[in-house]
C-alpha positions in Angstrom: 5.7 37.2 -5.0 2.4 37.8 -4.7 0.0 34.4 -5.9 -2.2 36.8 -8.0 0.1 39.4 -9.1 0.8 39.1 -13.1 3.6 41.9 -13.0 5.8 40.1 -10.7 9.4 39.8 -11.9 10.4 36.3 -12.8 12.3 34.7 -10.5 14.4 31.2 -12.1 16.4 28.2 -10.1 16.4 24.8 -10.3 15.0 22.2 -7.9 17.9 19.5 -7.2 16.5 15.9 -7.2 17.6 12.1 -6.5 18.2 9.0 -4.8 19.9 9.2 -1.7 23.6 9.6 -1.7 23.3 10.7 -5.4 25.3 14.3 -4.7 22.1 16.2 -4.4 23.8 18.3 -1.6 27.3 18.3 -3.5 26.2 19.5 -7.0 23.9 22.3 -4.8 27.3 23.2 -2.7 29.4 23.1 -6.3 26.7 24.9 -8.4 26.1 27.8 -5.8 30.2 28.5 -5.7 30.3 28.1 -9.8 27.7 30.8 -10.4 28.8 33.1 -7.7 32.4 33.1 -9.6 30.6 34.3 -13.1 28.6 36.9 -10.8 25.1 35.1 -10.7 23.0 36.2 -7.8 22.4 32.7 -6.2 21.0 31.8 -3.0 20.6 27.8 -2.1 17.1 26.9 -0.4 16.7 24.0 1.9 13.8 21.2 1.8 15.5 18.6 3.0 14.4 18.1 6.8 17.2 15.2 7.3 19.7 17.3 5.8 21.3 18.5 9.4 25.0 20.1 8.1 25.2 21.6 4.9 28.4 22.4 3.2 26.7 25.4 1.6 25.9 28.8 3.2 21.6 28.1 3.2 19.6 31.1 2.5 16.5 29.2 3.7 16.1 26.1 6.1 13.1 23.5 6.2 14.6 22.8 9.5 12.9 26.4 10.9 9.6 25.1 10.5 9.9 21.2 11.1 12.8 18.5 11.1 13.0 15.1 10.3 14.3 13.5 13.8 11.3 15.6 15.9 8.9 13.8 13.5 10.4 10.5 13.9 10.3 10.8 17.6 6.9 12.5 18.2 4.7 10.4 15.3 7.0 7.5 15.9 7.5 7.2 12.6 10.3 5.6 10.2 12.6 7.7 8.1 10.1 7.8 4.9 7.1 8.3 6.8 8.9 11.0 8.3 10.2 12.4 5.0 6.1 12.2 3.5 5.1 13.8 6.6 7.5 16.5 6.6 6.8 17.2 2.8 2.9 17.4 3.6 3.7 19.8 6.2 5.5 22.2 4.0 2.9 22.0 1.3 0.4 23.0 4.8 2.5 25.8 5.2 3.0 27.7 1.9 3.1 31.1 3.5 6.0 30.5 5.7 7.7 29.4 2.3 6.8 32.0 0.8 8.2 34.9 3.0 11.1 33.4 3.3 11.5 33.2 -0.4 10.5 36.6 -0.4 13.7 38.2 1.3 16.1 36.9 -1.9 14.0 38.9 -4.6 16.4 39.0 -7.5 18.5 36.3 -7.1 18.7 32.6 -8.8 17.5 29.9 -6.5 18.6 26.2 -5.7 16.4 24.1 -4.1 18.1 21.0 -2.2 15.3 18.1 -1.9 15.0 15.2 0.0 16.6 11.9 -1.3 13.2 10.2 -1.2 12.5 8.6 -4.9 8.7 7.8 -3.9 8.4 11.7 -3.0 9.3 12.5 -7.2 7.9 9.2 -8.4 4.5 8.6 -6.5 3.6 11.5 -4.0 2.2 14.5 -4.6 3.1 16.7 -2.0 6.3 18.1 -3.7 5.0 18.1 -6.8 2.6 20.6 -5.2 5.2 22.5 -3.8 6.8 22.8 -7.4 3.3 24.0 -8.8 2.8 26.7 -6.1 6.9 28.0 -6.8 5.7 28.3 -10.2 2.2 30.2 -9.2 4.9 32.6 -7.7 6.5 33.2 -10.9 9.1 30.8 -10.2 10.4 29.1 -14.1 12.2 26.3 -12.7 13.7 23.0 -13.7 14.2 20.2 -12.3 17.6 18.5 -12.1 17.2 15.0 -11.6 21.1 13.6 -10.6 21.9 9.3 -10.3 25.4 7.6 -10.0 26.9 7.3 -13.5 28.4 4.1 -12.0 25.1 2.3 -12.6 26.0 2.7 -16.5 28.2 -0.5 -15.8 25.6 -2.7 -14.5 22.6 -3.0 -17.7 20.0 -3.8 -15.1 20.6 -0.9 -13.0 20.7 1.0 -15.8 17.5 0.0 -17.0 16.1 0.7 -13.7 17.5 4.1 -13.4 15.5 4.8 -16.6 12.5 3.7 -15.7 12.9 6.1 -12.4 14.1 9.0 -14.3 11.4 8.6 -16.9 8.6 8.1 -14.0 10.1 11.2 -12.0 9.8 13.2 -15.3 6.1 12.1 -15.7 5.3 12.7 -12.4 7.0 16.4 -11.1 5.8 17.9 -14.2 9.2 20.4 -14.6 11.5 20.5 -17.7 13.7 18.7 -16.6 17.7 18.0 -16.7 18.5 14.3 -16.0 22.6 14.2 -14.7 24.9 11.5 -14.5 26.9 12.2 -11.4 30.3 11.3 -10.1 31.9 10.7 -13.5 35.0 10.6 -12.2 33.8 7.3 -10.0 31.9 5.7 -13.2 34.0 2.4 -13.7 34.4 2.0 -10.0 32.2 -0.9 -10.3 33.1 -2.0 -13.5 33.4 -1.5 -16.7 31.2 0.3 -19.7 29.8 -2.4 -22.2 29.3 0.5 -24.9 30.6 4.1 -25.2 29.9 6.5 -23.1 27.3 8.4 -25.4 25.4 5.1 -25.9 24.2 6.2 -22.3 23.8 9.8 -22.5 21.7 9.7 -25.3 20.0 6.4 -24.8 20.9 5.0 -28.1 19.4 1.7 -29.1 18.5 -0.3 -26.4 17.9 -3.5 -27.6 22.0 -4.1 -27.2 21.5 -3.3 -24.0 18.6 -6.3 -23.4 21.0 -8.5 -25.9 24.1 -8.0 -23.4 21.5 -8.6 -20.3 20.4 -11.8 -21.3 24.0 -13.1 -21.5 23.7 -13.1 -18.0 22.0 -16.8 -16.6 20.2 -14.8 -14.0 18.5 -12.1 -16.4 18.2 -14.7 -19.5 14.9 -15.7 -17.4 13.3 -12.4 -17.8 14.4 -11.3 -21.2 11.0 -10.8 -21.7 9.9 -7.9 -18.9 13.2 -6.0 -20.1 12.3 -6.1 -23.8 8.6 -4.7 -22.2 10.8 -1.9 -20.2 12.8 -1.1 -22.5 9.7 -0.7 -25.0 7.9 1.7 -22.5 11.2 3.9 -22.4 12.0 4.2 -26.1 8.3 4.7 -27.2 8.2 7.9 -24.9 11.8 8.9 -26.0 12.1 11.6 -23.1 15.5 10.3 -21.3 19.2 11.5 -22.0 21.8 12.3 -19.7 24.3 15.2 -19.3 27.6 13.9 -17.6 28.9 15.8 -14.4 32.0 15.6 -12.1 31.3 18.9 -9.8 35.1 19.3 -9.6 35.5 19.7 -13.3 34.8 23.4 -14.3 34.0 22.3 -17.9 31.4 20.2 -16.7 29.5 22.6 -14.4 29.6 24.8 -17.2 27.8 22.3 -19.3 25.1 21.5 -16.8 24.3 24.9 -15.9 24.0 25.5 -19.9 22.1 22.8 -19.9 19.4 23.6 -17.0 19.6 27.2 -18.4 18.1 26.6 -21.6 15.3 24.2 -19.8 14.2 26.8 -16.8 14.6 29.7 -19.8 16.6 31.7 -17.9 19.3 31.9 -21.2 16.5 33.6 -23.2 16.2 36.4 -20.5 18.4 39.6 -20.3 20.0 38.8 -16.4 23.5 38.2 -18.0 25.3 39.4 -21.3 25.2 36.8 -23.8 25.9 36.6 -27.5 23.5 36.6 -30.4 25.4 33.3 -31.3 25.0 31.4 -27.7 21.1 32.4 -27.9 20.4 31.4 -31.2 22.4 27.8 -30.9 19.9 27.2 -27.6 17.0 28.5 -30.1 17.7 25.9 -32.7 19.0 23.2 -30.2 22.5 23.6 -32.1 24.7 22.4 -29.4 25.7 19.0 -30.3 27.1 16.7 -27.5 29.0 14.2 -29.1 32.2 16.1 -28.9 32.1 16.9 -25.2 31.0 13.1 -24.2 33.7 11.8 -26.1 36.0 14.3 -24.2 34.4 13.2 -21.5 34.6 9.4 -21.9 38.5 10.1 -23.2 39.3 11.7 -19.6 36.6 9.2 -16.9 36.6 5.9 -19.6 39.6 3.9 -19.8 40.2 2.6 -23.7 39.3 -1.1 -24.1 42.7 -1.3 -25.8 44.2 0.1 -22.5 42.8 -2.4 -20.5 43.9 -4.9 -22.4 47.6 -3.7 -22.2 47.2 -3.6 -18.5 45.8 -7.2 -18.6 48.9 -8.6 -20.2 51.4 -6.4 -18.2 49.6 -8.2 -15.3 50.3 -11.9 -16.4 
């Protein structure tokens, strides 16, 4: 994987970002075991220095060259000035990176990354890090998970766009944006609007509408019409659902991140003339698996309802 060398073989994976507790480790675990079934090569990296068990076997460990606690204790630093720290280290030390990579020629590659959002959103140095994978012949994308339970709350919503949006900008991947934990989406509460209202971030100014029938939000009706502007005029955002347990859904996903990291359009795995020429033209419509999707995670309004009245 030499910097220079234009004959290199490609090499693909994805690089798994998110807030904390967002399943970043989870989906890597879930993903590695899912590909290994349909005979993919995969080996999972790891870049998070906090990270101290992982479910997964881990090809490579950040923890090798520097850990998260050490820092804390040495620099007496707080967890995110730990996490920056770490993250400037490893972009210091490319070459260890890079031999290590070096030992898993040939296979597909997930990267587990820190659950810092200021590290996708605002620093540089993983961004860095991206850029020098790709230098290697690394065609990546970036998979960018958040709790699908914030779907039920139109102000966290709006704020997970704004982040998914900014991390998009910023890391400078294609990119896959994933709505985790479906099966936990109306664990807060329930969906205003269907299911593919989110994935696909229809119309938005419903969502400001049902916002301002809040007291509390009527007051800045205002800066969500501006944030909501900022995210339709660049029109970047959707969402594939996920529950890592559902097969279906993996399957999705990894279709998903395949087409955006180009590694359908390569000759690793048989594939039909069909499958490659659907990705080609972007025929794969969605509708029909998020409403499968919202029929098996959603429950029906008029089910709801039912339950209400059994209740009284």
């Amino acid at each position: 994987m030499s910097e220079n060398s234009q004959g290199a073989s490609l090499a693909f994976g994805q690089v798994v970002i998110g807030p904390p507790g967002s399943g970043k480790t989870t989906y890597c675990h879930g993903m590695q075991e899912f590909m290994a079934r349909i005979g993919r090569r995969v080996v999972v990296v790891n870049l998070d220095p906090a990270n101290e068990v992982t479910p997964y076997q881990c090809a490579v460990d950040i923890s090798e060259l520097i850990t998260l606690p050490d820092v804390m204790e040495s620099l007496k630093l707080g967890p995110n000035g730990g996490l920056i720290y770490c993250m400037e280290y490893l972009e210091a030390n490319f070459d260890w990176l890079q031999e290590k990579l070096a030992a898993f020629r040939g296979h597909y590659y997930l990267f587990d990354c820190p659950g810092q959002v200021e590290l996708y959103t605002h620093h540089d140095a993983l961004k860095n890090v991206f850029a020098q994978l790709t230098k290697w012949n690394f065609r990546l994308a970036a998979v960018h998970l958040v709790d699908s339970h914030y779907c039920t709350d139109p102000g966290k919503f709006i704020s997970v766009l704004c982040t998914s949006l900014s991390t998009m900008l910023h890391v400078e991947l294609p990119h896959v944006n994933v709505l985790s934990k479906m099966d936990l989406i109306e664990q807060y509460g329930k969906l205003a609007f269907n299911l593919d209202y989110y994935t696909e971030v229809l119309d938005l100014s419903y969502l400001v509408d049902h916002l301002a029938s809040d007291p509390f939000f009527k007051n800045y009706r205002r800066l969500n019409e501006k944030l909501v502007e900022v995210i339709e005029d660049y029109s970047l955002v959707s969402f594939v659902p996920l529950n890592v347990q559902d097969k279906e859904s993996m399957r999705r996903v990894m279709q998903a991140v395949d087409k955006a990291n180009g590694y359908s359009f390569g000759d690793q795995e048989h594939r039909s003339l069909e499958a490659l020429m659907s990705a080609a033209v972007g025929a794969d419509f969605h509708f029909t698996s998020t409403l499968a999707v919202q029929e098996k995670y959603v429950q029906s309004q008029d089910k709801a309802v039912e339950e209400e009245v059994m209740d009284i």
